[in-house]
ROKOLTI-900288 format. One record per residue (C-alpha): residue number from 0; residue in one letter; chain; x, y, z. Coordinates in steps of 0.1 Angstrom, whole numbers, padded with zeros to 4 digits, always signed. Layout:
<nodes>
<NUM,"A","A",<X,Y,Z>> ...
</nodes>
This chain:
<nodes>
<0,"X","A",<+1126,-0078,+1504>> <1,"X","A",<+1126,-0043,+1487>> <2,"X","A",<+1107,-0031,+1464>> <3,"X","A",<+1140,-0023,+1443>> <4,"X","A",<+1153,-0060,+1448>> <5,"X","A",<+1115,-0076,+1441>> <6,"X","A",<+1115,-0052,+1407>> <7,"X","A",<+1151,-0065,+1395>> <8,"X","A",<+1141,-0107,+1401>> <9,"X","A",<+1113,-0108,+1391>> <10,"X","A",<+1109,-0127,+1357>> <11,"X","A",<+1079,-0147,+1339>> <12,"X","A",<+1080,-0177,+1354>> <13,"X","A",<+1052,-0201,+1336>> <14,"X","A",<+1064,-0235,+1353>> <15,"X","A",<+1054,-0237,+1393>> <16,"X","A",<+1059,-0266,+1421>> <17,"X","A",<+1029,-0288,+1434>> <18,"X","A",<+1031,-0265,+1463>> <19,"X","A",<+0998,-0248,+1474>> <20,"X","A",<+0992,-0208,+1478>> <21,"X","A",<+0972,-0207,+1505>> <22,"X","A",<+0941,-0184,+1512>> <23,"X","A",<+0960,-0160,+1532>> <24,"X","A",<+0986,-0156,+1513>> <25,"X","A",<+0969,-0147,+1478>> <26,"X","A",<+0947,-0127,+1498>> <27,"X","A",<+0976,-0105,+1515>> <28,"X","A",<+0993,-0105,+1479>> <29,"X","A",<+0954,-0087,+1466>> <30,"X","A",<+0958,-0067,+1496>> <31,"X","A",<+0990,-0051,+1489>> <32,"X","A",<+0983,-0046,+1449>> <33,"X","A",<+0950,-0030,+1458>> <34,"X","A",<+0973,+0004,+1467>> <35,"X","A",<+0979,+0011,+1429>> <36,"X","A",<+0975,+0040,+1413>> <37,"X","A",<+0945,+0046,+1386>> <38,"X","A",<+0928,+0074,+1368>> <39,"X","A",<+0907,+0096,+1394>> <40,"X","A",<+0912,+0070,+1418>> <41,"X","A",<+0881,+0047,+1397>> <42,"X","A",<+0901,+0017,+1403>> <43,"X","A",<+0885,-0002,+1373>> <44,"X","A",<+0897,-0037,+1385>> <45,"X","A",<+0885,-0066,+1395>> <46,"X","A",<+0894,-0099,+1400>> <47,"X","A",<+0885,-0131,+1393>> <48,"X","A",<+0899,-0167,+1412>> <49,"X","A",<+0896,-0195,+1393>> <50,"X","A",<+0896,-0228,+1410>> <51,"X","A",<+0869,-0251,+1391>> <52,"X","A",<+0890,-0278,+1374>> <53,"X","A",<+0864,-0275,+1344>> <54,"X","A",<+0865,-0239,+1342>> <55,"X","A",<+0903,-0239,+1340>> <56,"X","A",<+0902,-0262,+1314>> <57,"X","A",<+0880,-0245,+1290>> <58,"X","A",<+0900,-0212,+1297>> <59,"X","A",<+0929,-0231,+1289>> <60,"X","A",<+0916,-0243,+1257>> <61,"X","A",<+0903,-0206,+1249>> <62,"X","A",<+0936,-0192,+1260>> <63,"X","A",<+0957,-0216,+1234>> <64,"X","A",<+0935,-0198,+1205>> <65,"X","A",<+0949,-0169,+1215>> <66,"X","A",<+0986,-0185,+1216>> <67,"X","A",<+0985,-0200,+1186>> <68,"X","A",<+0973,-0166,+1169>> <69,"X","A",<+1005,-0149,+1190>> <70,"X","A",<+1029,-0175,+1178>> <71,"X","A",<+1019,-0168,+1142>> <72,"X","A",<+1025,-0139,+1138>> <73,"X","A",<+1061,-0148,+1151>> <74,"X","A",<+1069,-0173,+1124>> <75,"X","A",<+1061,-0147,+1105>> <76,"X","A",<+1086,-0127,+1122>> <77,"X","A",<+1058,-0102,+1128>> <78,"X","A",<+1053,-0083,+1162>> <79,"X","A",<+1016,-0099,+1176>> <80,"X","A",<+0985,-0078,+1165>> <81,"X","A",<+1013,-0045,+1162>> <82,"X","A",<+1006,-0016,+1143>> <83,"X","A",<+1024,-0005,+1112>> <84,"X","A",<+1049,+0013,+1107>> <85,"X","A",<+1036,+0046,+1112>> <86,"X","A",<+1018,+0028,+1151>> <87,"X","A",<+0985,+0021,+1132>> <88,"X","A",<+0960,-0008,+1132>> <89,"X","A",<+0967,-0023,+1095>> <90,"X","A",<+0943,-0050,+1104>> <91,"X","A",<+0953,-0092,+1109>> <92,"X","A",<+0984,-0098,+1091>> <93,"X","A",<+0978,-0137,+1091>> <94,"X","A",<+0953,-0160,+1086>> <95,"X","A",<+0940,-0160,+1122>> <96,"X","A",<+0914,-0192,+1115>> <97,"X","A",<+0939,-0210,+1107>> <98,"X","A",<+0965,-0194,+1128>> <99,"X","A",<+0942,-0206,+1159>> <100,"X","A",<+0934,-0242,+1144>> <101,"X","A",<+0972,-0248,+1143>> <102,"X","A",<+0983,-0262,+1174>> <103,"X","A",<+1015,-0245,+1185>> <104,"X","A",<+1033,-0256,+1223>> <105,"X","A",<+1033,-0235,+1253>> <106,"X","A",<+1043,-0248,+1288>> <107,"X","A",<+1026,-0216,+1302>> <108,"X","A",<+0991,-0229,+1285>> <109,"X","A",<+0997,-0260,+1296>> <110,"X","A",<+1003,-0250,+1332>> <111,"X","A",<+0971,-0233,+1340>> <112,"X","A",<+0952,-0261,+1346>> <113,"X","A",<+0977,-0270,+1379>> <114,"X","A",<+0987,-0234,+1388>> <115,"X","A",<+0983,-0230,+1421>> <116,"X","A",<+0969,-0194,+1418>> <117,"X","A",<+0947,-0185,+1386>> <118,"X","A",<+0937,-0148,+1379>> <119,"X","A",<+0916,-0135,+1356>> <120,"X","A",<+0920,-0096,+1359>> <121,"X","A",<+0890,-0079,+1349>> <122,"X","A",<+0886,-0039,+1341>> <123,"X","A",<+0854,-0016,+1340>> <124,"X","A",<+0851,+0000,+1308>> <125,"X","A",<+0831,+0030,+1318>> <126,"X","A",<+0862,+0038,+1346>> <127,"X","A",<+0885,+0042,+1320>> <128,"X","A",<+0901,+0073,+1310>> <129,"X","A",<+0914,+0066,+1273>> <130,"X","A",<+0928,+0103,+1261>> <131,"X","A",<+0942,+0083,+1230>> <132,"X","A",<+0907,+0074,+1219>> <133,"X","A",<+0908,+0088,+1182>> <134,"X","A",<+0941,+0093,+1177>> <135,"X","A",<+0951,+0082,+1145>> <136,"X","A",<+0976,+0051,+1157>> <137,"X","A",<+0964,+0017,+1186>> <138,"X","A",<+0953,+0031,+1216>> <139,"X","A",<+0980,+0021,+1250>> <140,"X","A",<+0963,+0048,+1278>> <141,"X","A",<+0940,+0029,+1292>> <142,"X","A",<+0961,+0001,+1304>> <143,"X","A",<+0975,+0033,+1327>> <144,"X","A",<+0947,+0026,+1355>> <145,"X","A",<+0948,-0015,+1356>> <146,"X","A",<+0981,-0027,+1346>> <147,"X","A",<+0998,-0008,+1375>> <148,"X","A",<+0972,-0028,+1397>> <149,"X","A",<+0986,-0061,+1376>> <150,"X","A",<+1020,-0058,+1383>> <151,"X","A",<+1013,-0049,+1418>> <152,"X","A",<+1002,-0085,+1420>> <153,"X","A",<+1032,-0100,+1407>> <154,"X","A",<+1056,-0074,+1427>> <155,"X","A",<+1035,-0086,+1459>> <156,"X","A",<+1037,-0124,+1450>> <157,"X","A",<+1074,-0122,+1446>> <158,"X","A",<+1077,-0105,+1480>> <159,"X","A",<+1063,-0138,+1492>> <160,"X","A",<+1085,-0157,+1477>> <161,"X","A",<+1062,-0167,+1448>> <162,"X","A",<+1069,-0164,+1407>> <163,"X","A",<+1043,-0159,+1382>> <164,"X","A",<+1035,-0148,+1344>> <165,"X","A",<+1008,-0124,+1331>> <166,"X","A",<+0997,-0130,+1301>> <167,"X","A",<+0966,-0114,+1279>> <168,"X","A",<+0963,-0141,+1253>> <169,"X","A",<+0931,-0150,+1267>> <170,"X","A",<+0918,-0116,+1259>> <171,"X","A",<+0916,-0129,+1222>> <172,"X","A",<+0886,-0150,+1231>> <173,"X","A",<+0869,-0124,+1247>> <174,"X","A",<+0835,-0134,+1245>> <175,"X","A",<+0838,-0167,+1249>> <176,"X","A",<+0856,-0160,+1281>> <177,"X","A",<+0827,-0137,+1289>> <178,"X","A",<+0799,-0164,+1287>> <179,"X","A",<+0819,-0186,+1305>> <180,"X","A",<+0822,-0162,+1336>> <181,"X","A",<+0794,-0143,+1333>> <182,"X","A",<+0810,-0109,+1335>> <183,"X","A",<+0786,-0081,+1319>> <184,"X","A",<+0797,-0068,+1285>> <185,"X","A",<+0813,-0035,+1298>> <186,"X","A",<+0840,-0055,+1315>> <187,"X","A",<+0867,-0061,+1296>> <188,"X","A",<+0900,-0087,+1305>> <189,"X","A",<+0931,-0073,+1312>> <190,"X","A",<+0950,-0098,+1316>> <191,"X","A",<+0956,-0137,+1330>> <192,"X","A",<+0982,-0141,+1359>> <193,"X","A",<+0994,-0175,+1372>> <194,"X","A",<+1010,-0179,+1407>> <195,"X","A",<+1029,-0204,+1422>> <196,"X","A",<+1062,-0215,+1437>> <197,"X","A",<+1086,-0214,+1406>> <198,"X","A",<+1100,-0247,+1394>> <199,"X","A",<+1134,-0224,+1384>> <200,"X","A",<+1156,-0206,+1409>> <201,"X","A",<+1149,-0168,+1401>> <202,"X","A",<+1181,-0153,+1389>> <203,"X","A",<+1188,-0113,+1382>> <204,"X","A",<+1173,-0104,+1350>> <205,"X","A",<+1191,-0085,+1317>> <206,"X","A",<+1172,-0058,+1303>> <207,"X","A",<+1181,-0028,+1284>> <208,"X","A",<+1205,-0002,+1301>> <209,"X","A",<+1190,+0034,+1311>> <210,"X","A",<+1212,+0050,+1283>> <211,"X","A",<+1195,+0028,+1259>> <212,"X","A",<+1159,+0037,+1269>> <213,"X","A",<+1164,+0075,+1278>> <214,"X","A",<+1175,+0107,+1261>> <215,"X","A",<+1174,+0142,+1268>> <216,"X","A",<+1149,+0169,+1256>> <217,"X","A",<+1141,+0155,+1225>> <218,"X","A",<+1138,+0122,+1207>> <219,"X","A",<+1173,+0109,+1196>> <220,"X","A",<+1190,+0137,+1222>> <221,"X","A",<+1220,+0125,+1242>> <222,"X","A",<+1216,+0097,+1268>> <223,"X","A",<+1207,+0101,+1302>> <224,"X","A",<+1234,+0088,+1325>> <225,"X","A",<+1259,+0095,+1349>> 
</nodes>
């Protein structure tokens, strides 16, 4: 498969087969994604594979907190934890204790405990180069040196037929997650991927067109296209 086929059918799949991803597989999928690019070459990642019944349980539990946050902010037709309108932090915009004691239903939370493949994707604080730090708007650079490793994973999975979802809900229970794993308090989580065979065929995506995304020169110039 190319990479340009892989990039346009690959979508979030959150339901997966009973079918097992065996050892040399997921490691050959690690394998690949390990040739991302990152700041200075620190690559900040690491990863974590989580097969203890129990343990995927209690992140499960820890990741619906974070879900049920998300999904309050979208009945309040809010964009999750965004910033305001001029990019900034304005703070919670909803009750978050009761946003998280307020069950809300997602097959993708429900999943994790099966998912054939559970990652928990882990970066190194002190590797980061965040050249937003400061600014006066939410920070996004730092992502730059671990999400490209992320969606390596998912890019490699798919060349092996595989589906899978990346989520970072679970980053809302940080600490929690942090006791529970015993990573040190300068690693941070990046994000939660689940891998499997997906339950749906995978079927080309719609997205936004170039001309919609791209301008010339200068913010509202004339579209890019040809």
């Amino acid at each position: 498969m190319s990479v340009t086929d892989a990039m346009r059918t690959m979508p979030s799949s959150r339901a997966f087969t009973d079918a097992p991803i065996d050892d040399a597989t997921l490691y050959r999928v690690l394998d690949s994604a390990r040739f991302a690019p990152s700041g200075g070459n620190r690559q900040p990642w690491s990863v974590l594979v989580v097969r203890d019944a129990s343990l995927r349980n209690q992140i499960a539990e820890l990741a619906q907190q974070g879900w049920n946050e998300y999904a309050a902010y979208i009945r309040d037709g809010l964009v999750p934890f965004g910033g305001d309108e001029h990019g900034r932090w304005p703070g919670p915009r909803v009750d978050l204790d009761a946003a998280a004691a307020t069950h809300s239903p997602n097959s993708l939370i429900d999943g994790i405990v099966s998912a054939p493949a559970l990652l928990i994707i882990l970066a190194d604080l002190t590797k980061l180069a965040v050249l937003d730090a400061g600014l006066d708007r939410q920070s996004i650079v730092g992502g730059g040196s671990v999400y490209p490793f992320a969606h390596n994973i998912m890019l490699a999975a798919r060349s092996e037929g595989l589906g899978g979802v990346m989520t970072t809900f679970l980053c809302r229970r940080e600490a929690q997650v942090r006791s529970l794993l015993g990573f040190p308090e300068h690693i941070g989580i990046a994000s939660m991927i689940a891998l499997g065979e997906p339950v749906e065929a995978i079927t080309r995506l719609k997205r936004r067109s170039v001309e919609e995304f791209t301008q010339i020169d200068r913010w509202g110039g004339e579209p890019f296209t040809v």
